[in-house]
Backbone atoms as SQL, in Angstrom:
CREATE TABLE atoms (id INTEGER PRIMARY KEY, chain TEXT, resi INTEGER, resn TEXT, atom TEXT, x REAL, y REAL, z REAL);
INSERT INTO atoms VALUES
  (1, 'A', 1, 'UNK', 'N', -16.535, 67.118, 7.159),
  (2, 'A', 1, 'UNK', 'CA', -16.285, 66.202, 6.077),
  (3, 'A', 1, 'UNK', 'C', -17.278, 66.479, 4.961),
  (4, 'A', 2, 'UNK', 'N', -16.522, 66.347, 3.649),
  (5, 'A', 2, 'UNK', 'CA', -17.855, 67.012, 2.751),
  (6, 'A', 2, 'UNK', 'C', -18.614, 65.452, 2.361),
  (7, 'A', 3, 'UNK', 'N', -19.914, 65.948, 1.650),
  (8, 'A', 3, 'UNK', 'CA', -20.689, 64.980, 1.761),
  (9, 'A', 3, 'UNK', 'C', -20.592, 63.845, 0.227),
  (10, 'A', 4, 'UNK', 'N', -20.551, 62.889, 0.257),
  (11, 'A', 4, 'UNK', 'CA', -20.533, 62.046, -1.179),
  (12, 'A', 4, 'UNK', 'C', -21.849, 61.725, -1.532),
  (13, 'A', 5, 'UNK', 'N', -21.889, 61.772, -2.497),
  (14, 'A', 5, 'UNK', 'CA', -23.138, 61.297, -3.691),
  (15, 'A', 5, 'UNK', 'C', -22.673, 60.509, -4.666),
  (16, 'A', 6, 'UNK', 'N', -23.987, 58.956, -4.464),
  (17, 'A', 6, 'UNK', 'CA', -23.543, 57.953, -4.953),
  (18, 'A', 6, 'UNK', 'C', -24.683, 58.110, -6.316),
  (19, 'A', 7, 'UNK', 'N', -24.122, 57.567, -7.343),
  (20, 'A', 7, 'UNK', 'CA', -25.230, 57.531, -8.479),
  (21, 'A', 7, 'UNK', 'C', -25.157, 56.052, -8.642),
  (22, 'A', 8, 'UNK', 'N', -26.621, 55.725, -9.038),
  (23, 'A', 8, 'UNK', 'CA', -26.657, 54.368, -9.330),
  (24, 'A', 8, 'UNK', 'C', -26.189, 54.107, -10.540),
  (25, 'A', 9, 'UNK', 'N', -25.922, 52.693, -11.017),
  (26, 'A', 9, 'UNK', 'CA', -25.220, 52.402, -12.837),
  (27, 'A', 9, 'UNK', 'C', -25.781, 51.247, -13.205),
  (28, 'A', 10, 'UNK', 'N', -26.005, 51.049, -14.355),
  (29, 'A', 10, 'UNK', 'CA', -26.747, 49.922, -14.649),
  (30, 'A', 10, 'UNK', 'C', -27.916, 50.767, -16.080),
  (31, 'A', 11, 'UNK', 'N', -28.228, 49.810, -16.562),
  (32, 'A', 11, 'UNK', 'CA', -29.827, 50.691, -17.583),
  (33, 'A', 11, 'UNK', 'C', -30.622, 51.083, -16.322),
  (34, 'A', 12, 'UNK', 'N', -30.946, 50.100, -15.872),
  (35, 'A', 12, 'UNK', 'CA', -32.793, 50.276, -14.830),
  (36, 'A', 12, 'UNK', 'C', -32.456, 52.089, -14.113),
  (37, 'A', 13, 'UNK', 'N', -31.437, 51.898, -13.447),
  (38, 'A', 13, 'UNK', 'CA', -31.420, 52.937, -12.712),
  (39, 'A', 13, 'UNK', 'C', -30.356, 54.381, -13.622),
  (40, 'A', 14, 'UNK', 'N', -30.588, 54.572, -14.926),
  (41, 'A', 14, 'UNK', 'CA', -29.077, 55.368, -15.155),
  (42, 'A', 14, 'UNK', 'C', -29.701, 56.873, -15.365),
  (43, 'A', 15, 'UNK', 'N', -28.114, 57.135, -13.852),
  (44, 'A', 15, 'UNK', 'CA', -28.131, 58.580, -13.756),
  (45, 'A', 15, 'UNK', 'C', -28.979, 59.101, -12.611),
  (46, 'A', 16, 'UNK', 'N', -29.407, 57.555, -12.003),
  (47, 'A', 16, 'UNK', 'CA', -30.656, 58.232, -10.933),
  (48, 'A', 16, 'UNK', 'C', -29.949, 58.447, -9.885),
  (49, 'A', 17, 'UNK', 'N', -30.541, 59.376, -8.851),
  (50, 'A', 17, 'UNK', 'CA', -29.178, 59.929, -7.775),
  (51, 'A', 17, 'UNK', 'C', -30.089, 59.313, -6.486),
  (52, 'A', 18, 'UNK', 'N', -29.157, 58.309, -6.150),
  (53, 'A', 18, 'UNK', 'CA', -29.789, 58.155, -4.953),
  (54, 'A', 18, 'UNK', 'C', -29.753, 58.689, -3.660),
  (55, 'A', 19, 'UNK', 'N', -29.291, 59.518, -4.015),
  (56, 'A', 19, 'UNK', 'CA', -29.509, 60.694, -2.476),
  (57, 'A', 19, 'UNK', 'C', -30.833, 61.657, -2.680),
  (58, 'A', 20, 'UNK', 'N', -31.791, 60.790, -3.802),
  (59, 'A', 20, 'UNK', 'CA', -33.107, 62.126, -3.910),
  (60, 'A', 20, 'UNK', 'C', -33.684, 60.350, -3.698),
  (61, 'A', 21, 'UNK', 'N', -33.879, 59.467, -3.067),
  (62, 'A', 21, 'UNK', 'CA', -34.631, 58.476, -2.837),
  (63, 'A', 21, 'UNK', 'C', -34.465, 57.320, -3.871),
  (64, 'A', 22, 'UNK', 'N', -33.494, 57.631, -4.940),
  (65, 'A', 22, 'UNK', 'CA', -33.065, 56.230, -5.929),
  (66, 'A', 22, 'UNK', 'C', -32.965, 55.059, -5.051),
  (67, 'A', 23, 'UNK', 'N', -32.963, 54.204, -5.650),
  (68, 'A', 23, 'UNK', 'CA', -32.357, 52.649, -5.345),
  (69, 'A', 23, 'UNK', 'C', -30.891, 52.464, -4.854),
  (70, 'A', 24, 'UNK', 'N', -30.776, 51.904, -3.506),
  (71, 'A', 24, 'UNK', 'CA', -29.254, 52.250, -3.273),
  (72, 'A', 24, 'UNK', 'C', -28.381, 50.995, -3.606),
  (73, 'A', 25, 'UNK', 'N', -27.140, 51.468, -4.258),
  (74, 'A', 25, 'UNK', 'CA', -26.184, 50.604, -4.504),
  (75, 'A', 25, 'UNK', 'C', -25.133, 50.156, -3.899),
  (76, 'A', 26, 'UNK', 'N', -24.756, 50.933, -3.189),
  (77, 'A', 26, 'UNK', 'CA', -23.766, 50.754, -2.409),
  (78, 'A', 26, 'UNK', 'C', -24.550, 51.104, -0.790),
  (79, 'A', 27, 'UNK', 'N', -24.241, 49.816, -0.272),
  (80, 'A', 27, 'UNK', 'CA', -25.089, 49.801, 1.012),
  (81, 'A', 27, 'UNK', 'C', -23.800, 50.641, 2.342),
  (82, 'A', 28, 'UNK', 'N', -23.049, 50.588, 2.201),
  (83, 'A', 28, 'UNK', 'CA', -22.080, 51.514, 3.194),
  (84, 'A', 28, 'UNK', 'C', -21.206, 52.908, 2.301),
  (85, 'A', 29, 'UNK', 'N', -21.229, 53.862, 2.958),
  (86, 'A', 29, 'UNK', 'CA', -20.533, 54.693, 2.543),
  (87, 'A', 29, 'UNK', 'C', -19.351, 54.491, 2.309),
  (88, 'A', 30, 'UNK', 'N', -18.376, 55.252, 1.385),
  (89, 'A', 30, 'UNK', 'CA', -17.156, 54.794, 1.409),
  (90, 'A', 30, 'UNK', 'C', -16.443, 56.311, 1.117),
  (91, 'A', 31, 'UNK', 'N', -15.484, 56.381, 1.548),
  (92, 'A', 31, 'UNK', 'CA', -14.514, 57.641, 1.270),
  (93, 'A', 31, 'UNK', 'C', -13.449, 57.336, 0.655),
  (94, 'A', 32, 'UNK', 'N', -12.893, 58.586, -0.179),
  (95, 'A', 32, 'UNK', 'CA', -11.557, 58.839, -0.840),
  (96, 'A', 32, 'UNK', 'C', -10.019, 58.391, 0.246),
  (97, 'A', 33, 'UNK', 'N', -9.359, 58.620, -0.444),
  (98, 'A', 33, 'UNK', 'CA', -8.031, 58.694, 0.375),
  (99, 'A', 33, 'UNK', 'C', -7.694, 59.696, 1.040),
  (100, 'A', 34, 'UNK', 'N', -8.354, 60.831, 0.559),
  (101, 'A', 34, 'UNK', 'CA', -8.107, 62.035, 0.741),
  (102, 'A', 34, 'UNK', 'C', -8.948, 62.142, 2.098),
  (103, 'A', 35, 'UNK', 'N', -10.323, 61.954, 1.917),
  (104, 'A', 35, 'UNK', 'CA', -11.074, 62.026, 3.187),
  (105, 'A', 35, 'UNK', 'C', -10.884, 61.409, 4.004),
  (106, 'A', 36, 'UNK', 'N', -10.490, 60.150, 4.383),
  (107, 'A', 36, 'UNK', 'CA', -9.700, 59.116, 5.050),
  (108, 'A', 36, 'UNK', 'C', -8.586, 59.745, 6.025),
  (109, 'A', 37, 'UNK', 'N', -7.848, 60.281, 4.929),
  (110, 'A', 37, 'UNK', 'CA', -6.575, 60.965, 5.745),
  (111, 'A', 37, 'UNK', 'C', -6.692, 61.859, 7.012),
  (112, 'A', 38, 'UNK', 'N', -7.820, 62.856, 6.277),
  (113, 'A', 38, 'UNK', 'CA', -8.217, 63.816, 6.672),
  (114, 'A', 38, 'UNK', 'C', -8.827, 63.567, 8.738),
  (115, 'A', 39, 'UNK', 'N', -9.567, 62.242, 8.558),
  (116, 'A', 39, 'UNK', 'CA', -10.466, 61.506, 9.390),
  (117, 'A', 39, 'UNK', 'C', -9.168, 60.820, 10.358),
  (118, 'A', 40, 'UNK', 'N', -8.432, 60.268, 9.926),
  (119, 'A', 40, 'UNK', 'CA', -7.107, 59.491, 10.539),
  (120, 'A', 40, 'UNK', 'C', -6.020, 60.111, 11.186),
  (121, 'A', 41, 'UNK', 'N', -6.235, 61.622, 10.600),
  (122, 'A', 41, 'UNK', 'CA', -4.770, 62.844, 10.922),
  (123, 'A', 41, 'UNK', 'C', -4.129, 62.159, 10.649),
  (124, 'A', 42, 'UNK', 'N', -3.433, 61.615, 9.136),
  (125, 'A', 42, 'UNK', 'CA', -2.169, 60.989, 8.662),
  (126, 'A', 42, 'UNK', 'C', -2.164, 61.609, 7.039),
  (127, 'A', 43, 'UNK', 'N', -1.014, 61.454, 6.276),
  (128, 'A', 43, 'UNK', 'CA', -0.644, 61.783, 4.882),
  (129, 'A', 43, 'UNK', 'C', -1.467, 60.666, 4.298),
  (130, 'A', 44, 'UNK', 'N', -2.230, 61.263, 2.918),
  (131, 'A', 44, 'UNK', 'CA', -2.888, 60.628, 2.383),
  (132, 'A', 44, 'UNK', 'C', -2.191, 59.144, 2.349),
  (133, 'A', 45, 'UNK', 'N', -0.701, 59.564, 1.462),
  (134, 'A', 45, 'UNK', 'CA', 0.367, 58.430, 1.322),
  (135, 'A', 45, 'UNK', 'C', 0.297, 57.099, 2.297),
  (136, 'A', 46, 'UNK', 'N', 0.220, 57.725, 3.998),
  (137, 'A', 46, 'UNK', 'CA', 0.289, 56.369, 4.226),
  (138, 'A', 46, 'UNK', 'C', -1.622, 55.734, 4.110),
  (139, 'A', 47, 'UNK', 'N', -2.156, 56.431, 3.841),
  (140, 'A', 47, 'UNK', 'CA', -3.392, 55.928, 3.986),
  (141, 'A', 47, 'UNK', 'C', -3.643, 54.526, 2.605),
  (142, 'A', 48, 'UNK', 'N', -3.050, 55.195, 1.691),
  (143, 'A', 48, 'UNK', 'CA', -2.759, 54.202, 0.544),
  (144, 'A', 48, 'UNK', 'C', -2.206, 52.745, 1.038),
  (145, 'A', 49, 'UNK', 'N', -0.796, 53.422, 1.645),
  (146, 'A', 49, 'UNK', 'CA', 0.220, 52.339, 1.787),
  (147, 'A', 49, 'UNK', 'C', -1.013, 51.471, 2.755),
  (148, 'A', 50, 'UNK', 'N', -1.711, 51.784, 3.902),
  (149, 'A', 50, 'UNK', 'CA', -2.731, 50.750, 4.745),
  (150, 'A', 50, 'UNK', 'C', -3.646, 50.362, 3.651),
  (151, 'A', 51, 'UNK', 'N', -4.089, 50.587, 2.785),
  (152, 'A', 51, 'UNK', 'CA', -5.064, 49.650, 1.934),
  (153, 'A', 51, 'UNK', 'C', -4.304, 48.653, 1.223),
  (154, 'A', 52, 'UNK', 'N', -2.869, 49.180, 1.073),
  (155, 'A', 52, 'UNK', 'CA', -1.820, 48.046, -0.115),
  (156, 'A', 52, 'UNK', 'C', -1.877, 47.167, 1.132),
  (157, 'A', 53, 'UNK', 'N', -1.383, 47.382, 1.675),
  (158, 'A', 53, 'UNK', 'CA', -1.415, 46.266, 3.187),
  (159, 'A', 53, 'UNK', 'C', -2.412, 45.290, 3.733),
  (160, 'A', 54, 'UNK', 'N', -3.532, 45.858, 3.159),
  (161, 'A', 54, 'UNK', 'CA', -5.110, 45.123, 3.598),
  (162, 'A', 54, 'UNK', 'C', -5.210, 44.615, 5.244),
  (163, 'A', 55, 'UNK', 'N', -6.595, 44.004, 5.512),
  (164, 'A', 55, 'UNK', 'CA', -6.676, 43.549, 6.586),
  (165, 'A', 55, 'UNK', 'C', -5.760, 42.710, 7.618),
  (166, 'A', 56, 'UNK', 'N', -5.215, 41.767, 6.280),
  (167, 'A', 56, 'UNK', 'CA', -4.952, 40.564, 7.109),
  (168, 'A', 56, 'UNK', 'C', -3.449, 41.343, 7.990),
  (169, 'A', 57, 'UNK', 'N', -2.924, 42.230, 7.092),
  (170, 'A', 57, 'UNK', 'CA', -1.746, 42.846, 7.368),
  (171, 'A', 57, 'UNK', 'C', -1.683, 43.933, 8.380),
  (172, 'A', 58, 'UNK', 'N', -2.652, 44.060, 9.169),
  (173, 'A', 58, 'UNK', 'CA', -2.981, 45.301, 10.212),
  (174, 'A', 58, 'UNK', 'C', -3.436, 46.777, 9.344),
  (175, 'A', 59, 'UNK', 'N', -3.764, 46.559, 7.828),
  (176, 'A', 59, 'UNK', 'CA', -3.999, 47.689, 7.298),
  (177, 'A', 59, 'UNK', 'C', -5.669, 47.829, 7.421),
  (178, 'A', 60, 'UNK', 'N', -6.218, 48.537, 6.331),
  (179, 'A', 60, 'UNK', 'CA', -7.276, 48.308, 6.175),
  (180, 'A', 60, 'UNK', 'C', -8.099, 47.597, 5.233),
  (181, 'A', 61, 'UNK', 'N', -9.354, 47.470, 4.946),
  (182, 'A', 61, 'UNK', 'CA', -9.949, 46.709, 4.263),
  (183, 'A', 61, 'UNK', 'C', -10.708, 47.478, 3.359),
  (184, 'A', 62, 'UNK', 'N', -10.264, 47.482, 2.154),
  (185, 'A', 62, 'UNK', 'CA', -10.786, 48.471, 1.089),
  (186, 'A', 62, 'UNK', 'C', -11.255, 48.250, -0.038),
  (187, 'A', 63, 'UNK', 'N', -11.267, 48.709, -1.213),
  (188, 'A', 63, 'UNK', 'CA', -11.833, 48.537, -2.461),
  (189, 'A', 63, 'UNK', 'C', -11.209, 49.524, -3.239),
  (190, 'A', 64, 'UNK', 'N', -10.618, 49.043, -4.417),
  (191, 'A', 64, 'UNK', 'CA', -9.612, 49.421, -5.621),
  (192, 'A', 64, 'UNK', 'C', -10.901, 49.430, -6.805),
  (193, 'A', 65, 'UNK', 'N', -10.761, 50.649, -6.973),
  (194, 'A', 65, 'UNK', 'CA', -12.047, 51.119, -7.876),
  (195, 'A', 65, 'UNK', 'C', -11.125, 51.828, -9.015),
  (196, 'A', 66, 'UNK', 'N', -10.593, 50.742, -10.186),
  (197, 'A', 66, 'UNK', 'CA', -9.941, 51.421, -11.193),
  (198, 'A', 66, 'UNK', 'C', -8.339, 51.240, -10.343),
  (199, 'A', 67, 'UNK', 'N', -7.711, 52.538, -10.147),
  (200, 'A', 67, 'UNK', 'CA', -6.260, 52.860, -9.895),
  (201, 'A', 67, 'UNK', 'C', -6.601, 53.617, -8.266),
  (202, 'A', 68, 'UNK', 'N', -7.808, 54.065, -7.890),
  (203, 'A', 68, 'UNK', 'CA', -8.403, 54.386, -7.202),
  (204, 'A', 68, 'UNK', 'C', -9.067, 53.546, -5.485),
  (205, 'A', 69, 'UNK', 'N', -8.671, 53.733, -4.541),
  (206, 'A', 69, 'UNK', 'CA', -8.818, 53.230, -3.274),
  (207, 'A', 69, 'UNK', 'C', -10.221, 53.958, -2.841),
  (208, 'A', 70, 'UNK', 'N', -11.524, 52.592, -2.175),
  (209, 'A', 70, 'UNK', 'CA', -12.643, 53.432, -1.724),
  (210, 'A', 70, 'UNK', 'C', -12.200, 52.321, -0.134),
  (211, 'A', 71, 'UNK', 'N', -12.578, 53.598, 1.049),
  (212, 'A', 71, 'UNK', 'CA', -12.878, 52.885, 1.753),
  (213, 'A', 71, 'UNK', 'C', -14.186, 53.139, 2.585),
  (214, 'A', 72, 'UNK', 'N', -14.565, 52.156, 3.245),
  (215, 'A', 72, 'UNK', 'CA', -16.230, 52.107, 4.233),
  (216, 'A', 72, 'UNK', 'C', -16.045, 52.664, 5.453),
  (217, 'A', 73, 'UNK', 'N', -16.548, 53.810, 5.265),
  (218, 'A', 73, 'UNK', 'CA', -16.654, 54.746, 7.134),
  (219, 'A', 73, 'UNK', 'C', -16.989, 53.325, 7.752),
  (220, 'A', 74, 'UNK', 'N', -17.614, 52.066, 7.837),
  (221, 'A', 74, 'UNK', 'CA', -17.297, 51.577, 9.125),
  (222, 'A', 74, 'UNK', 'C', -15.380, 50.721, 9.717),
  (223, 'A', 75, 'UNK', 'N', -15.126, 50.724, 8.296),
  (224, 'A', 75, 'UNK', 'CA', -14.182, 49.910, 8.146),
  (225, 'A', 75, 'UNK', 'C', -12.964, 50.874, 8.841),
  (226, 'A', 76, 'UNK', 'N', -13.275, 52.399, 8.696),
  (227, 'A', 76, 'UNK', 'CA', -12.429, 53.288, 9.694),
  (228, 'A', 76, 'UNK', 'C', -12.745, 53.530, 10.915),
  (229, 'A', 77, 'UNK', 'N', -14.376, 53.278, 11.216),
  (230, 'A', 77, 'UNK', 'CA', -14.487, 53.048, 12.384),
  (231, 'A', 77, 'UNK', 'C', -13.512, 51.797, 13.119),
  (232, 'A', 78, 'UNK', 'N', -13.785, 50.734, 12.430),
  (233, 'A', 78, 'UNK', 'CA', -13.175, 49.519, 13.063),
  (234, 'A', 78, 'UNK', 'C', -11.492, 49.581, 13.341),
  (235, 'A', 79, 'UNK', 'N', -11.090, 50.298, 11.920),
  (236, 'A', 79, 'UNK', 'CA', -9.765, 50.557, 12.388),
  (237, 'A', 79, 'UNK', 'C', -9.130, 51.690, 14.244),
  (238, 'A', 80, 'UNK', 'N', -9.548, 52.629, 13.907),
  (239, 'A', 80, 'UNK', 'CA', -9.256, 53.395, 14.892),
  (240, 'A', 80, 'UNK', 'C', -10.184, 52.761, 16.105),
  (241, 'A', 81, 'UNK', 'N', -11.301, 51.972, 16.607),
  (242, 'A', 81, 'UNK', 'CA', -10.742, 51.313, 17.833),
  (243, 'A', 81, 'UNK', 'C', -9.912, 50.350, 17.821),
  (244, 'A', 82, 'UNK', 'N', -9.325, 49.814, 16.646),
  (245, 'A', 82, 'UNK', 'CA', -8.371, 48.665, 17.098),
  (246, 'A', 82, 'UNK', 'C', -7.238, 50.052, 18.041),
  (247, 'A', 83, 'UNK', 'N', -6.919, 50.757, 17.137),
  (248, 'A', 83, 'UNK', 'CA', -6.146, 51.765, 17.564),
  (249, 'A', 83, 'UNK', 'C', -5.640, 51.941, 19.128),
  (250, 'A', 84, 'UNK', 'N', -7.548, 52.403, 18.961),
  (251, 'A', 84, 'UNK', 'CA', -7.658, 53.011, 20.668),
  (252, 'A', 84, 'UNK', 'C', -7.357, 51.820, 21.905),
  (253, 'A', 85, 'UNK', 'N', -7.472, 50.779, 21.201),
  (254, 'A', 85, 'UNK', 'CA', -7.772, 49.437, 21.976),
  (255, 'A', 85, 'UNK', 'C', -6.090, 49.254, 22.463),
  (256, 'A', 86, 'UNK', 'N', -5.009, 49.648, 21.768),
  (257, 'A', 86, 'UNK', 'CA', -3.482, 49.044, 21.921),
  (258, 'A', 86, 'UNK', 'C', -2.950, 50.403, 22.804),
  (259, 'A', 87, 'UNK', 'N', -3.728, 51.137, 23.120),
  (260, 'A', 87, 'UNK', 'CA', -3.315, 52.742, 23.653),
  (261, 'A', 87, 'UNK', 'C', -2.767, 52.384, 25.493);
């Protein structure tokens, strides 16, 4: 999985990269749709369609950044043992 780099935003911190010891902003990682998919073995497509769906709906629990879907490596953790759990 390739690796993400978060930049902080704001004046105080702008442009500082917090993967060289900045101030962190985002306290969980989050991945693309693309990386998601990749992690799930499914088409990006339905990976979308599970965030349109959200939690309450057996999808996942995500964040719409713009037109753009982020989701939290734990939140795919949590998904795939529900997974493993109905097997």
């Amino acid at each position: 999985m390739q690796s993400v780099t978060y930049r902080a935003v704001g004046n105080r911190n702008k442009d500082k990269d917090i993967s060289q010891g900045g101030d962190p902003v985002m306290p969980e990682q989050l991945v693309t749709t693309k990386q998601a998919a990749k992690i799930l073995a499914v088409a990006e497509k339905k990976v979308r369609e599970l965030c349109a769906r959200g939690l309450k709906y057996g999808g996942l629990e995500a964040l719409k950044i713009g037109t753009k879907w982020r989701i939290p490596l734990k939140e795919l953790d949590r998904f795939i043992e529900s997974r493993i759990g109905r097997s």
